[in-house]
N, C-alpha and C positions, 0 to 999 in steps of 0.2 A: 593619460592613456595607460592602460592596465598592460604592462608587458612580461614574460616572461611563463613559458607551458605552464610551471606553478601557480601562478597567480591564475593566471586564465581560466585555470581548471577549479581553482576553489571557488573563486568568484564570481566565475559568470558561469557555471555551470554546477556545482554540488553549491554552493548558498543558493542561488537562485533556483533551484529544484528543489532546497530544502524548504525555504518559503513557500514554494507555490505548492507543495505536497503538503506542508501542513496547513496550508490554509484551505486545500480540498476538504481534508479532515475536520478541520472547526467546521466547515459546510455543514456537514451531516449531523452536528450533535441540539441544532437550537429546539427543533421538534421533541426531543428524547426528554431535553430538560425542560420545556413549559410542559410535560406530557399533563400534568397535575391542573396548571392555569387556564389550560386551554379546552380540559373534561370539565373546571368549574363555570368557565367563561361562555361554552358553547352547549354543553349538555353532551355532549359526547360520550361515551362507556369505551372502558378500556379496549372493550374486543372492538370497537369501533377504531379506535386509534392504531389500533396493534396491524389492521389492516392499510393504513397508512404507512406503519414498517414495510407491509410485507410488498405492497407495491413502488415501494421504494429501492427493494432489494429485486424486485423482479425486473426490472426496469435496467436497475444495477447489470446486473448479471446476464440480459440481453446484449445491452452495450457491450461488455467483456467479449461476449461470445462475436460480436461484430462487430470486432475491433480488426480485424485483419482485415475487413472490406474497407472499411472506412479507410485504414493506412494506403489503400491504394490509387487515393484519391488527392489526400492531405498530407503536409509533413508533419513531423512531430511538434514542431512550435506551432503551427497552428490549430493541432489539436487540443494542444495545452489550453490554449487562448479561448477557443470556441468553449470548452469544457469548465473552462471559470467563468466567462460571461452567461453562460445559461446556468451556472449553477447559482451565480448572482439572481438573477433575474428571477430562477424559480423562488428563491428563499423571500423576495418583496412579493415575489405573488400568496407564500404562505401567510406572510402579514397580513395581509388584507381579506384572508380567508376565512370564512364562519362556518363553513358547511362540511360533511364526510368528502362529496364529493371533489371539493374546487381544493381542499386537501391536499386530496389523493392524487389532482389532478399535479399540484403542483410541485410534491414530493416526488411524483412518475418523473415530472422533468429534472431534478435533479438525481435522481437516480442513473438516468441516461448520461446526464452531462459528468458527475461523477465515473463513471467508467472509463471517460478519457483519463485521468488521471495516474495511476501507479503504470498502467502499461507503458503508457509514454516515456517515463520519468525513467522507467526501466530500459527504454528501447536509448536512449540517449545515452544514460552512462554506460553502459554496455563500450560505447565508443571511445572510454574514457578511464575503464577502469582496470587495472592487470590483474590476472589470477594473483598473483605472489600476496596482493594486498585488499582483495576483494572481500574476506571475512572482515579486514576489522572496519574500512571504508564502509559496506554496507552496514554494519554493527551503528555506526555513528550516524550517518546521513538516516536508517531508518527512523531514526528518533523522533521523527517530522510527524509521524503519526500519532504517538503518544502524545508532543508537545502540543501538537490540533487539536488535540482531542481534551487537553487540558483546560486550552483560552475557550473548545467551545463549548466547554462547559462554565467555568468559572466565570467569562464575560456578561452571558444573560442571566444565570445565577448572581450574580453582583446587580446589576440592574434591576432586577424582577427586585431582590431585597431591597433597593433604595428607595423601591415605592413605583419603580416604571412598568410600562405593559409588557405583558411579553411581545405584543408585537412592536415593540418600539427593539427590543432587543433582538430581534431575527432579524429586522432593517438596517440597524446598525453592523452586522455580521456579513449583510448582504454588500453594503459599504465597501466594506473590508477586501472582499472577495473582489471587485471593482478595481483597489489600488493594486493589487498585488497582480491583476490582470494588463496594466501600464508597465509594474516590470518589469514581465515576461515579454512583451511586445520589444522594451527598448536595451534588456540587458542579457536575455539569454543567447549564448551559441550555442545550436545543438548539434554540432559538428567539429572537430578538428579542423576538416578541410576547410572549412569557412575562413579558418583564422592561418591558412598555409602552415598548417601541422598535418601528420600522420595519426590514423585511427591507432587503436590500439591493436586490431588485427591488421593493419598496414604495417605495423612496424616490428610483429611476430612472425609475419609472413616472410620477413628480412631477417629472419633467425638475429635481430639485437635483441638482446635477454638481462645482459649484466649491467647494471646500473641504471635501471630503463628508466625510473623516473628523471636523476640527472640528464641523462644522453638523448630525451625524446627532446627537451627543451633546445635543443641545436640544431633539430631537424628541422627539414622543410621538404616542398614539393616542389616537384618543376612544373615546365609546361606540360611534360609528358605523364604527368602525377606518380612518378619516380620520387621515392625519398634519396633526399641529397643534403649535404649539409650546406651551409650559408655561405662555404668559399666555391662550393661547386660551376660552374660557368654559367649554367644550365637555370641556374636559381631564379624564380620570380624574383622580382624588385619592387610588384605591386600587387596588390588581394583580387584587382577584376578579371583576371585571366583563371585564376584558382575559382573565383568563386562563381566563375562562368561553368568552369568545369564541377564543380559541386553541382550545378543547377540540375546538368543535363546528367550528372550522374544516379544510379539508384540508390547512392545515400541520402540523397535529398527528400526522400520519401521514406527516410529511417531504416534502408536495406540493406546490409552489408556485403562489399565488396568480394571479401575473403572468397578462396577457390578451396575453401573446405564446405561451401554452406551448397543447401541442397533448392531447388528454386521455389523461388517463392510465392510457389501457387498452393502450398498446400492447405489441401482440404482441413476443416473439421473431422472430421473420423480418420484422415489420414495424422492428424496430429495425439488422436486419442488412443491410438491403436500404436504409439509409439510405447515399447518396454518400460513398465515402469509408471506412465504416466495416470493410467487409468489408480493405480494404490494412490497416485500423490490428490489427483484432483478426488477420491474418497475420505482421505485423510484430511486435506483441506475443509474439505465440507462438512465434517463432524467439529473441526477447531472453531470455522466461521460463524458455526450454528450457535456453539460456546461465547464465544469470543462478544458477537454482536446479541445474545442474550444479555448479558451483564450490560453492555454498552449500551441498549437502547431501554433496559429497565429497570436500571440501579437506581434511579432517581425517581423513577415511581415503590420500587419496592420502600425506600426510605423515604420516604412519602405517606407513603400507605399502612406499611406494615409495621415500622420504627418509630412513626408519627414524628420525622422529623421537618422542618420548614423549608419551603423552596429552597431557600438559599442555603440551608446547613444540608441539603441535598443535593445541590449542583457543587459543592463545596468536596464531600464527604467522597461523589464520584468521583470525580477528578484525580485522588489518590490510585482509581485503575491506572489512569496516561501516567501521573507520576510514578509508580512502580513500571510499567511500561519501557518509561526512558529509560530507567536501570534496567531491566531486561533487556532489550533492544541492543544496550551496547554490550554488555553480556555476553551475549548471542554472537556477536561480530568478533571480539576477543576468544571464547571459549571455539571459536566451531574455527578460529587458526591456530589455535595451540595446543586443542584436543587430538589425539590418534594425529599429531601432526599436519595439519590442515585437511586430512584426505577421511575425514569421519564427520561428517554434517549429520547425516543423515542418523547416526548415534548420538550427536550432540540434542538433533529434535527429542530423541526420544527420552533421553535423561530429562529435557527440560517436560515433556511429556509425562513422566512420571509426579515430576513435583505439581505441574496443573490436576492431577488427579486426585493426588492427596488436600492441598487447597482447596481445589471445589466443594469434595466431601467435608471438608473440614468446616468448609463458610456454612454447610449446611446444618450440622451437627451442632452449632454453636453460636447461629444467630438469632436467638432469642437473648445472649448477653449483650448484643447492639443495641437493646431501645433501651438500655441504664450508660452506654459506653460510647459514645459517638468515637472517640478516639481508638478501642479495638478494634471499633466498625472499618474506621480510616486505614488502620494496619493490614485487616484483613483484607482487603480490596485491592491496597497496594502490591500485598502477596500474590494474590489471582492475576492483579495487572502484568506483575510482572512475568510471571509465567506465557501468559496468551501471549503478548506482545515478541516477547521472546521467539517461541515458538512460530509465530506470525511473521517475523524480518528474514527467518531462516530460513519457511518454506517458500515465500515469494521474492525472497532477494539471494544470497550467495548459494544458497543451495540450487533454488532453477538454475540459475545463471551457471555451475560447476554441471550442473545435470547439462544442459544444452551444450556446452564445452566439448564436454564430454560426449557427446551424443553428434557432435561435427553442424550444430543446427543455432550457431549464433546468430546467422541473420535472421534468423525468424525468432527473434529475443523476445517480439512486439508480439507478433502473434498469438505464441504457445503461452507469454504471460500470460494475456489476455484468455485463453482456453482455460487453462489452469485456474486463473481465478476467477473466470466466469461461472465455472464447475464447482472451483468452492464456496465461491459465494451462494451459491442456490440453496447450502446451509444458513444464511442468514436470511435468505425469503422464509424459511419453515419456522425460523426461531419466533416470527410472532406467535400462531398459533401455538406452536410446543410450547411458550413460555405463557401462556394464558390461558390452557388444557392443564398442563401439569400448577400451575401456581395456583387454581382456583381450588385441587385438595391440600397444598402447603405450600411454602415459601421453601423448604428443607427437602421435599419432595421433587421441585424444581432443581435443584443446585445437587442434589445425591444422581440424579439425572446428568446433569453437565458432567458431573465426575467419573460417570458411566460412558457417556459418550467421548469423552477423552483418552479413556482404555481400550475403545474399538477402533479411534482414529489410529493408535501407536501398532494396531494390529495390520494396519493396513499399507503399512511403510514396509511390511516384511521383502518385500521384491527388489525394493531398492535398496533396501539393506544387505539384500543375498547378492546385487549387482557391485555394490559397494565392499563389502567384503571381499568379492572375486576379483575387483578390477574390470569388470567386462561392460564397464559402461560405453566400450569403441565400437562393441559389435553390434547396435542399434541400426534396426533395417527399414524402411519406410513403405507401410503395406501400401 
């Protein structure tokens, strides 16, 4: 039996979030790397396949946006659960697929079922993680993305080379997706109060501050869901009475408790219309557009344009996720120790600058990749790093300081879910953008991305002017 708030918290809730977040992410990558197998296998044309992104992404990004309805329904573990099983399930249906249609039909479903994923993951540790340590914590646990993003390339890339189909390699991913959906069921808590602990705004609200990670591990709740310590009279002796009270509480539908949060009906245009938010979800959506251009066509363009082979293609992407993790943690280190943890929002944009100079660059100087596979690998890993980076900051410590700040932690699940519903709708455009602009270059494309990354860092200016003043308290809800 795993005891002690330390242990609890690494292992049954940041490793088991970290797994199940990066195996959302290998989800999404098996389509991207047969893109080559599956044009020669089926007859398909790129703008044909590219429309498979983009229903993929549209799907995506509905989901996001109805994510706050669905939370009102389901808790956070079972959205987990539901969201790996259909993304299982769509990935064997892409196996067995030959047509545009039954594709598209099946990349829709996991588009949907992926959406459950980061909000959730996000609505949980929320309950779990203190401002003091929330850059470098998200810096590290973000890694899940890159790391997914690594196996789900390198896995069917490894396969397809050894001579197997690609659909033997999306089945096998699908697999995957299946076991990691048994450990979420029998090892996640997605609550303190489950385990007779205090949230993390349970134990703020009690003005303890100093030592918090030490001191929270001696807490407990009563029957009156009072924190108490373990000699208190008062104290549970067993988890059914707590975890009766968990049931019936609004945490158990991922709500927080806290008498700073505002109720939790709010609308879509009530959360869009919040200070601030309309720059981030702009800003997001010019990075996603970036971000999942490279990710869903790095291995066609080296494919294509590099003439390099399946497998030294799903190999050669993969260097994006690997520079990624190095950014990612990056990200979580520089944005607590820059302008002293209170400069996120200048940390995106520094990392913002170097995504602009790398894109331009990749584009300026990719005609030396089809003599250089290994520049190729550097250069990629440079871009990786950059996106990812900038990627952890805007959907992890930085919302999570903005909502803080803005007195709207319970709706963590919500506004994620808006935010990257809003920026993802850059990754529905990025098929077409990247099959519009790559059809007159491949350089033409990426001076592009490098373009669109100067407009995104113009669009942070609000938050930046909030940030600099302090006045992220005075946020009003139209």
């Amino acid at each position: 039996m795993i005891k002690g708030y330390t242990s609890i918290r690494f292992l049954r809730v940041f490793l088991v979030l970290w797994i199940t977040y990066a195996t959302y992410t290998m989800g999404r990558r098996p389509f991207s790397v047969a893109r080559a197998d599956i044009q020669r296998d089926t007859g398909l044309t790129a703008a044909q396949t590219s429309i498979v992104d983009t229903v993929f992404m549209l799907t995506y990004t509905v989901g996001q946006l109805g994510y706050g309805y669905i939370k009102k329904y389901l808790g956070n573990k079972e959205i987990l659960l539901y969201g790996i099983l259909f993304s299982s399930v769509s990935s064997l249906l892409l196996a067995f697929s030959s047509s545009l249609l039954f594709f598209s039909l099946a990349w829709a479903l996991n588009g949907f079922a992926q959406a459950a994923g980061w909000a959730t993951c996000l609505s949980i540790l929320n309950y779990w993680i203190f401002p003091q340590e929330r850059g470098r914590v998200m810096g590290w646990w973000s890694t899940n993305m890159a790391v997914g993003g690594v196996v789900g390339n390198v896995l069917p890339a490894f396969l397809i080379g050894k001579g197997f189909s690609w659909r033997l390699a999306v089945s096998i991913e699908a697999i995957v997706l299946m076991g990691v959906a048994v450990l979420i069921f029998f090892s996640l808590i997605q609550h303190p109060n489950m385990v007779r602990l205090p949230s993390v705004q349970q134990v703020e609200e009690n003005n303890i501050t100093a030592g918090y990670l030490q001191e929270i591990g001696s807490l407990r709740l009563n029957k009156d869901g009072e924190i108490c310590s373990p000699m208190c009279s008062s104290a549970l002796t067993d988890s059914e009475p707590i975890q009766r009270m968990y049931n019936d509480s609004p945490s158990s539908k991922g709500i927080s408790t806290s008498i700073n949060d505002y109720d939790s009906s709010l609308t879509f245009w009530q959360i869009v219309f919040i200070p601030g938010v309309k720059g981030i979800c702009m800003s997001y959506f010019l990075h996603k557009l970036v971000r999942y251009g490279f990710m869903f066509w790095l291995p066609y363009f080296a494919v294509e344009e590099l003439k390099y082979t399946t497998e030294s293609a799903g190999y050669v992407s993969s260097f994006f996720d690997i520079g990624g993790v190095i950014g990612t943690i990056a990200s979580g280190f520089c944005s607590d120790w820059l302008f002293h943890g209170k400069g996120r929002t200048r940390v995106i944009l520094l990392f913002t600058l170097g995504m602009i100079i790398g894109t331009w660059c990749f584009g300026a100087f990719s005609h030396i990749f089809v003599e250089s596979v290994a520049l190729c690998a550097v250069a990629v890993s440079v871009v990786g790093f950059f996106s990812f980076a900038i990627d952890a900051l805007m959907s992890g410590s930085f919302l999570l300081d903005f909502l803080e700040h803005a007195k709207l932690t319970g709706q963590s699940g919500a506004i994620s879910g808006v935010v990257g519903g809003m920026g993802s709708a850059g990754s529905i455009f990025q098929g077409i953008f990247t099959v519009v602009l790559s059809s007159s270059s491949w350089s033409t494309l990426f001076y592009s991305f490098s373009l669109a990354s100067a407009v995104a860092s113009i669009c942070l200016i609000q938050p930046l002017r909030y940030e600099m003043r302090g006045r992220h308290g005075t946020f009003s809800i139209v």
